[in-house]
KOLKEVEX-779855 format. One record per residue (C-alpha): residue in one letter; x, y, z. Coordinates in steps of 0.25 Angstrom, whole numbers, padded with zeros to 4 digits, always signed. Example, Ala and Ser with C-alpha at 12.3 -4.5 7.8 and 13.67 -1.06 7.14 Angstrom:
2
A+0049-0018+0031/S+0055-0004+0029/
// end
This chain:
446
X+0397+0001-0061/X+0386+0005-0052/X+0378-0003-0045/X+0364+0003-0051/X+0368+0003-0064/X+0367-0010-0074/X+0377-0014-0081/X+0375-0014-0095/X+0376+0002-0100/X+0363+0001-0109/X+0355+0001-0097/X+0359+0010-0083/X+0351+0009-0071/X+0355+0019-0060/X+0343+0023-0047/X+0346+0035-0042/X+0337+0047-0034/X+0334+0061-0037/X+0328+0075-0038/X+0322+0077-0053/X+0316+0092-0056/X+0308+0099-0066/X+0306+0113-0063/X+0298+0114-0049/X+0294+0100-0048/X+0307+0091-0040/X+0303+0076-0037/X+0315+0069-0031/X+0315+0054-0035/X+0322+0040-0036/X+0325+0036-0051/X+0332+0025-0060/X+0340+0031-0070/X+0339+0021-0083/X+0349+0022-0095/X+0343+0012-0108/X+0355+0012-0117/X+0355+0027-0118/X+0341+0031-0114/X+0340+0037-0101/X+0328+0036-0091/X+0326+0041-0077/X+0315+0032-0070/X+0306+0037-0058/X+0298+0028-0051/X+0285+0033-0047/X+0283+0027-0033/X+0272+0032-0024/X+0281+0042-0016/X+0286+0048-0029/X+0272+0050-0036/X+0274+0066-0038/X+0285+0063-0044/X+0277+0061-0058/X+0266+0070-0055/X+0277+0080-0056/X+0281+0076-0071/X+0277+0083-0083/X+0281+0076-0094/X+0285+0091-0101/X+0297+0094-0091/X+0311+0091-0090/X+0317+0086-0077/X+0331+0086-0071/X+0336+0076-0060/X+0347+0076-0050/X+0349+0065-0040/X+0356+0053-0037/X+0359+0039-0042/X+0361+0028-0031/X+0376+0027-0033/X+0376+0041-0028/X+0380+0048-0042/X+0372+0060-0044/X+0362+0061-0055/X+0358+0073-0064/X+0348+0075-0076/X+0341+0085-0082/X+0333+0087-0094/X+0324+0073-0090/X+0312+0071-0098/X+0299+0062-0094/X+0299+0050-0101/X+0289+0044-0094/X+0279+0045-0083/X+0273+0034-0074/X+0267+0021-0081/X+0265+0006-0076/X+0280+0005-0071/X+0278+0020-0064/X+0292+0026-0068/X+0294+0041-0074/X+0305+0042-0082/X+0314+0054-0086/X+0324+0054-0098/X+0335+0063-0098/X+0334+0074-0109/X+0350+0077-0108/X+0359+0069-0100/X+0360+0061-0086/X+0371+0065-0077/X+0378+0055-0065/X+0387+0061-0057/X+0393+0073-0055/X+0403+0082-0063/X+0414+0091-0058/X+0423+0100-0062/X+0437+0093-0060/X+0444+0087-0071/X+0437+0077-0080/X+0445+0064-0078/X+0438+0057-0089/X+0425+0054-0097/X+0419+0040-0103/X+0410+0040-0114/X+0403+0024-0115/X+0401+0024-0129/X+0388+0019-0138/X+0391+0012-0150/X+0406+0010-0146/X+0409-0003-0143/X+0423-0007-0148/X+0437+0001-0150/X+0442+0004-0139/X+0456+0015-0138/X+0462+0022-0130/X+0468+0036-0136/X+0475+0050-0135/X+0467+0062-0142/X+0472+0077-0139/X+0473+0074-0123/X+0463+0065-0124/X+0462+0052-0118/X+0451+0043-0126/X+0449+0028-0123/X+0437+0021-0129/X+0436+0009-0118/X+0428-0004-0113/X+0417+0001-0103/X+0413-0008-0093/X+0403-0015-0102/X+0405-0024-0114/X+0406-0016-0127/X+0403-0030-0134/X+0390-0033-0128/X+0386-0018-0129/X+0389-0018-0144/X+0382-0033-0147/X+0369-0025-0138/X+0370-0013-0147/X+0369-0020-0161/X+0359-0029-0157/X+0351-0018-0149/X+0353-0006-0159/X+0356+0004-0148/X+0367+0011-0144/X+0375+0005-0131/X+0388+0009-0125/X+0401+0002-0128/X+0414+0008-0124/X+0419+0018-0118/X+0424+0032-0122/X+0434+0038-0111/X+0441+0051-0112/X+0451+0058-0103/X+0458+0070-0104/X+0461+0082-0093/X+0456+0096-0094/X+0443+0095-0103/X+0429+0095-0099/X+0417+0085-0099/X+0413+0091-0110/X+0426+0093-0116/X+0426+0077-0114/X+0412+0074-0121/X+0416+0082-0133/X+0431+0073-0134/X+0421+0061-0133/X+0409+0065-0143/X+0420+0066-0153/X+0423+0054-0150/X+0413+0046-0152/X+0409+0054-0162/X+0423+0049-0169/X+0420+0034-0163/X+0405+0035-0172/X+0412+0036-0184/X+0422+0026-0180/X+0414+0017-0176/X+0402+0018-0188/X+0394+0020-0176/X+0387+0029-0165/X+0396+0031-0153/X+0393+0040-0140/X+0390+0040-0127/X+0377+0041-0117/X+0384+0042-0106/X+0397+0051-0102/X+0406+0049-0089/X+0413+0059-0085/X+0424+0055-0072/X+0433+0067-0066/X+0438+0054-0055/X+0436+0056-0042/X+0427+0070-0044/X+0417+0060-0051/X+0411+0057-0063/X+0397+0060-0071/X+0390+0050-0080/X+0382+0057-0090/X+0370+0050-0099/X+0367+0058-0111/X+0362+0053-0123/X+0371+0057-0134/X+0369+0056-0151/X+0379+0047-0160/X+0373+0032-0156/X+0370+0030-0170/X+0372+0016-0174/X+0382+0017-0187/X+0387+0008-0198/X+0400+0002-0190/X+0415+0006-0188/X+0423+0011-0197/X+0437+0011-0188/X+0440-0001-0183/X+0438-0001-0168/X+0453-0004-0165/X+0457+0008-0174/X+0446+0017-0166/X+0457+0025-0157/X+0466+0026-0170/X+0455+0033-0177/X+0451+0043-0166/X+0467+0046-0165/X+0466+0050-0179/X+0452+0057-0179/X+0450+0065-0165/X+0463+0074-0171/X+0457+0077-0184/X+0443+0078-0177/X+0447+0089-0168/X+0453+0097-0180/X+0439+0096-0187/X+0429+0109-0185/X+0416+0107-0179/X+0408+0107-0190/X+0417+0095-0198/X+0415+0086-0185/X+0401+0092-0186/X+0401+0085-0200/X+0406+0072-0196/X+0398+0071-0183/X+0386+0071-0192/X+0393+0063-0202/X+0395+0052-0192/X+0381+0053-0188/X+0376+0050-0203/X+0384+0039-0203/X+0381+0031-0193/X+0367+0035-0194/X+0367+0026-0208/X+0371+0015-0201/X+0354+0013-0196/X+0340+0014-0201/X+0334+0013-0216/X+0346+0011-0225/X+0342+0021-0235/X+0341+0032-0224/X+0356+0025-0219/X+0361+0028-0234/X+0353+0044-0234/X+0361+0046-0220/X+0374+0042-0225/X+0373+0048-0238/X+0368+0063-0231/X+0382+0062-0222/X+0389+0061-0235/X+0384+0073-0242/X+0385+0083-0228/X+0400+0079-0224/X+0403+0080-0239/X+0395+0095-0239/X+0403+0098-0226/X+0416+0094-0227/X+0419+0095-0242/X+0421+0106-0252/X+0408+0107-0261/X+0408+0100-0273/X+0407+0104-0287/X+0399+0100-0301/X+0409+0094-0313/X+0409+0103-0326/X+0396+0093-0332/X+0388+0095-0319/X+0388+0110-0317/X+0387+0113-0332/X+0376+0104-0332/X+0370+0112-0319/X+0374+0125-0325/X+0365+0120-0337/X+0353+0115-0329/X+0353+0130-0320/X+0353+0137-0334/X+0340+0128-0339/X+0333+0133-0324/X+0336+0146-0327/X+0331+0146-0341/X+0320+0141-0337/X+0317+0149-0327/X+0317+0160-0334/X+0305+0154-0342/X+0299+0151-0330/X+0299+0162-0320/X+0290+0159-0312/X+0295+0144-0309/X+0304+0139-0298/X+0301+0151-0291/X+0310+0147-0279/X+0320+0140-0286/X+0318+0125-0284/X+0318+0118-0296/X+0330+0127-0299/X+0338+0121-0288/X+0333+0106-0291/X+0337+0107-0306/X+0353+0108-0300/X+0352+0099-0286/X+0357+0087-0293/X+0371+0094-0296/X+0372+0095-0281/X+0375+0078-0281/X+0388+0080-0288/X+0393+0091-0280/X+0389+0082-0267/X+0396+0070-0273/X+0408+0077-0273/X+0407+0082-0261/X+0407+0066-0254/X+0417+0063-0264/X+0426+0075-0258/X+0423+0070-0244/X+0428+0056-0247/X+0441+0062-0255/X+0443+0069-0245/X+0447+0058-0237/X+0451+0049-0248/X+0439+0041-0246/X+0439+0033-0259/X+0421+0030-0261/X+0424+0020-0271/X+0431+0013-0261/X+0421+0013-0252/X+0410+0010-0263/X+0401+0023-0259/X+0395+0028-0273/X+0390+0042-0268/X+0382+0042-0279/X+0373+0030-0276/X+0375+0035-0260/X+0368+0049-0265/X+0357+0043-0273/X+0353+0032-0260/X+0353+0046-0251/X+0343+0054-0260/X+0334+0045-0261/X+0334+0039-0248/X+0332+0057-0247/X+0321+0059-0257/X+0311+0046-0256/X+0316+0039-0243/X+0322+0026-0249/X+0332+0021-0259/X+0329+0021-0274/X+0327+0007-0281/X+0336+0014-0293/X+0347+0013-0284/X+0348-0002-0289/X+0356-0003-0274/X+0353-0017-0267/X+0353-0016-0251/X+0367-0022-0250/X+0372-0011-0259/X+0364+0001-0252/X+0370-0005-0237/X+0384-0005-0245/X+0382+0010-0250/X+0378+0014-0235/X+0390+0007-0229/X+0398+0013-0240/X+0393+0029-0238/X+0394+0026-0223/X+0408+0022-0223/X+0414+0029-0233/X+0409+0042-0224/X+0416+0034-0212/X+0429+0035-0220/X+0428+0049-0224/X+0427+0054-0210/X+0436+0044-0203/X+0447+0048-0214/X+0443+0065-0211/X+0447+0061-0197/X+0460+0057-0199/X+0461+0041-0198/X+0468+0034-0206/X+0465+0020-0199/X+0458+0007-0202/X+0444+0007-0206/X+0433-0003-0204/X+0426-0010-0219/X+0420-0021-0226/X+0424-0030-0236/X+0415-0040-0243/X+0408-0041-0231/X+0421-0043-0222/X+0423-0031-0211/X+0439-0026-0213/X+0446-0016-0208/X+0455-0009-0218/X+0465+0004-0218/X+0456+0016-0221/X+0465+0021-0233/X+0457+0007-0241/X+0445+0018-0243/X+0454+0030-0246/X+0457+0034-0262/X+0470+0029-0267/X+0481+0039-0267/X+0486+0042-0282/X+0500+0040-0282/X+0504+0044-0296/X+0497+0057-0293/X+0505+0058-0280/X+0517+0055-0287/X+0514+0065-0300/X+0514+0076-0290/X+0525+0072-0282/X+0535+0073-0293/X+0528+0085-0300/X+0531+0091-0284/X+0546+0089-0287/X+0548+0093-0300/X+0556+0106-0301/X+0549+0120-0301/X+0552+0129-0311/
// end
């Protein structure tokens, strides 16, 4: 570890000296570079001999720097906004727009990348994926501690440690391998996991540290693998992952967002967000759904009526509105059957899970239309967290199944935390059925 840097990863110090510049104006400088969990800040200290250097500022401008720290890495930002200009402790500071790059890349082969992760503090493995080496590792601070000062904080701190090796593929080809990842380890996890800092390593030819801020740090609603089955899972789910088409993964991206997003703020707002991810996975990835005999006889009827009494009406509903609103409620049941498809899809059995969709649709339009939930729901507050636990894990199971695994999953019961096969939530095979067309199969054709 370097002598200029603190030892905990939540707060870096490094000192360092450079040339910063914005269009003709150059003010060569020392600074201290400061990274706050994952807030970035580069502090100049405005000593008599360097007063130009904030007459020169103007708050409207971007600025780029290239120096050096004092371990003698070299140093590179561009895109660096003023945050702040004198004031009683006399410091300017600039805050990085895009990213802070420490050292210097070449282009010899990439030996490896490490990825410290946020929100990832247990489940380490080591496995093989497509040439691919991936270790999910200690780093050189204790997980445990970071993960006590996270909960009790309710910020985001690195944990362990992501590490990828394979030969041939870029650093960029490396942070795509690694955003999938994570992205994979979020939904593992019931919780935001990525990285603020990527550290690239071609061995002897160097290495760059790079501090980028990056998206899906969300706190979420807790794991649904076990953290010893965490490499099992990605064995089973980075296959079918990489089969999936971009705008699938595109679907589950967001998916995963929603969910772990529900896990904070207002609880009607958590049961809205979780409801939403619902209804847009089951839009995208299942068949529309279609009204029974009674329903669309009784919508047929209704557009009949309109239509009637339109004729009468000429001049009414010139644009059509009140026709459209007189059939949005059959929308629901088409809707409905669409999240039914999505769970039958994967054998996810609801009722097992104790998700009623229809008291999940009725929390989410009126957390939609008036902001809160409606008294009429006769829902106490342990039964609203148990319909929000429910919706959120039962979506968990749905995409964990679509990605293949077959493994252990993580639940509750009566208030005791268990750890049961996944197949628990699954619908029961029918066997008579199975066995009726098994021997209608070997019955003799004519």
């Amino acid at each position: 570890m370097n002598e200029n840097m603190t030892n905990q990863h939540e707060s870096i110090i490094f000192k360092g000296k450079g040339i910063f510049t914005s269009g003709n104006c150059r003010v060569e400088s020392q600074f201290i570079l400061q990274r706050q969990f994952s807030h970035t800040l580069f502090l100049i200290q405005e000593e008599d001999s360097a007063k130009t250097f904030s007459n020169q500022f103007n708050n409207s401008d971007l600025w780029s720097l290239f120096g050096q720290l004092e371990d003698g890495r070299p140093i590179s930002a561009n895109q660096l906004m003023i945050a702040k200009i004198g004031g009683s402790e006399e410091f300017a500071e600039l805050s990085p727009l895009t990213g802070v790059v420490i050292g210097r890349s070449n282009s010899s082969p990439l030996m490896e990348a490490q990825y410290p992760l946020v929100g990832m503090f247990d489940g380490k493995f080591s496995i093989k994926d497509s040439g691919w080496t991936i270790e999910v590792l200690e780093s050189d601070q204790n997980a445990i501690i970071a993960e006590h000062r996270s909960k009790a904080w309710r910020v985001p701190l690195e944990g362990l440690t992501l590490r990828l090796l394979t030969t041939q593929k870029t650093l960029d080809e490396y942070h795509e391998k690694a955003r999938e990842i994570m992205l994979l380890l979020s939904l593992a996890k019931g919780n935001g996991v990525t990285s603020h800092r990527q550290i690239a390593n071609w061995g002897p030819q160097g290495m760059i540290e790079v501090w980028r801020q990056t998206t899906g740090d969300e706190i979420g609603p807790g794991p649904i693998i076990p953290s010893f089955r965490l490499g099992e899972f990605l064995k089973q789910a980075l296959p079918v992952w990489n089969q999936w088409k971009s705008d699938k993964k595109s679907d589950a991206r967001l998916a995963i967002t929603y969910i772990n997003l529900s896990a904070t703020g207002y609880l009607d707002t958590r049961l809205f967000q979780i409801g939403q991810a619902w209804e847009f996975l089951a839009t995208s990835w299942m068949p529309k759904g279609k009204l029974n005999g009674l329903e669309s006889n009784l919508r047929t009827r209704i557009k009949s009526s309109y239509r009637e009494w339109k004729k009468d009406n000429p001049g009414a509903d010139s644009k059509g509105l009140w026709g459209g609103r007189v059939t949005f409620p059959f929308k629901w049941p088409i809707a409905k059957r669409q999240m039914e498809s999505l769970a039958d899809s994967r054998r996810v059995a609801l009722s097992k899970i104790g998700l009623d969709l229809e008291v999940l649709k009725k929390a989410r339009d009126s957390v939609a239309h008036t902001g809160k939930m409606i008294n009429q729901m006769h829902l106490n507050r342990n039964d609203t967290y148990e319909l929000l636990a429910a919706a959120q894990f039962g979506l968990q199971l749905v995409l964990i199944a679509e990605l293949g695994y077959s493994g252990l999953v993580n639940t509750s019961n009566e208030g005791w935390k268990t750890v049961v096969p996944i197949e628990k939530f699954f619908k029961e095979v029918d066997v008579s059925h199975n066995k009726a067309n098994a021997a209608d199969a070997k019955k003799p054709r004519g």
